[in-house]
Each structure stands twice: as C-alpha cells, then as structure tokens.
N, C-alpha and C positions, 0 to 999 in steps of 0.2 A: 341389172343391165350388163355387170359384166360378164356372167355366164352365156348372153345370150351373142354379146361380142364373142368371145370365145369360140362359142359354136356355130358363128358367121348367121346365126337366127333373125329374120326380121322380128317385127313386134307383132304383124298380120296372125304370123306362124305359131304365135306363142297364143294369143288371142283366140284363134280359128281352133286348138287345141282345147281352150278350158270350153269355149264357146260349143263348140260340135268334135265334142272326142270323142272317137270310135269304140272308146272305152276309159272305163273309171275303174281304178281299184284301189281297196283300201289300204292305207299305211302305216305307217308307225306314230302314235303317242297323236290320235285322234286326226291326223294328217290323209289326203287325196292322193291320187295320181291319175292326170288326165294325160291321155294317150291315142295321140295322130301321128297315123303315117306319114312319111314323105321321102320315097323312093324305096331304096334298102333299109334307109332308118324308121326313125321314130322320136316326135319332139316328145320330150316327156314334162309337164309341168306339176311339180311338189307343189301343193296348198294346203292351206287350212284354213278356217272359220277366227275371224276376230269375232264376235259376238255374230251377227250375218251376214258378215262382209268377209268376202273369201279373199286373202291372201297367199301371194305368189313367195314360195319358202325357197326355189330352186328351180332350175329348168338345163336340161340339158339333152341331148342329142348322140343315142347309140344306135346298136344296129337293131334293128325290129325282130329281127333270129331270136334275141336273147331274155325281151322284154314283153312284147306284143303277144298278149293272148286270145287272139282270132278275132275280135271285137265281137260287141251287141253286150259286153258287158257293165254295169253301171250301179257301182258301188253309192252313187253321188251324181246328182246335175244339179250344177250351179243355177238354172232357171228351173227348177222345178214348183 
C-alpha cells in the first residue's frame, strides 16, 4: 500500500493492471511484470506465484517510453 500511496495509484489501477495487462513480462528469480498504460505512464505491477496465488511484490508508476513494450505480449495471465 505504500508504493501505491506514493505513486497517488488507486487499487482499481493496480487491479485493472494484473487483471487486463496490455502486457506480461518475465522477471527476475521466477517473478511477473504486468503492464497498463495510463496516459504518458505505466502502472507496473511485480508478482509472483505463492504456490497458485499470485502475489503483489511491488508496483510502481514510470513513464511508458522506458518500459512499455508495445503490448499483446504475455509472458503470464493470472486467469489463464
């Protein structure tokens, strides 16, 4: 919760992110990265897997230039 203070993020935003990301990629030491736009940026949500239950590692909020790689890509979906 406090990253998402930080980066003034509702919960909808962080949600709407693991839920319908425009993209997944893979990360570090068996870790997600789900990835929605929202304007110039990009919410980014870090998870990973407790046994089947994905947990939220981090979330934070840059600019989409830096991270965003054009979507349709999907390392991972959490309802799959």
């Amino acid at each position: 919760m406090g990253r998402m203070r930080r980066w003034n993020l509702r919960d909808r935003q962080v949600l709407r992110a693991l839920l319908f990301p425009e993209e997944v990629l893979r990360g570090h030491r068996n870790r997600f990265i789900a990835h929605r736009r929202a304007g110039r940026h990009v919410v980014r949500v870090v998870y990973e897997y407790e046994d089947r239950t994905p947990i939220v590692v981090t979330v934070y909020y840059p600019f989409a230039e830096r991270y965003f790689k054009g979507g349709g890509l999907y390392e991972d979906q959490i309802f799959s």
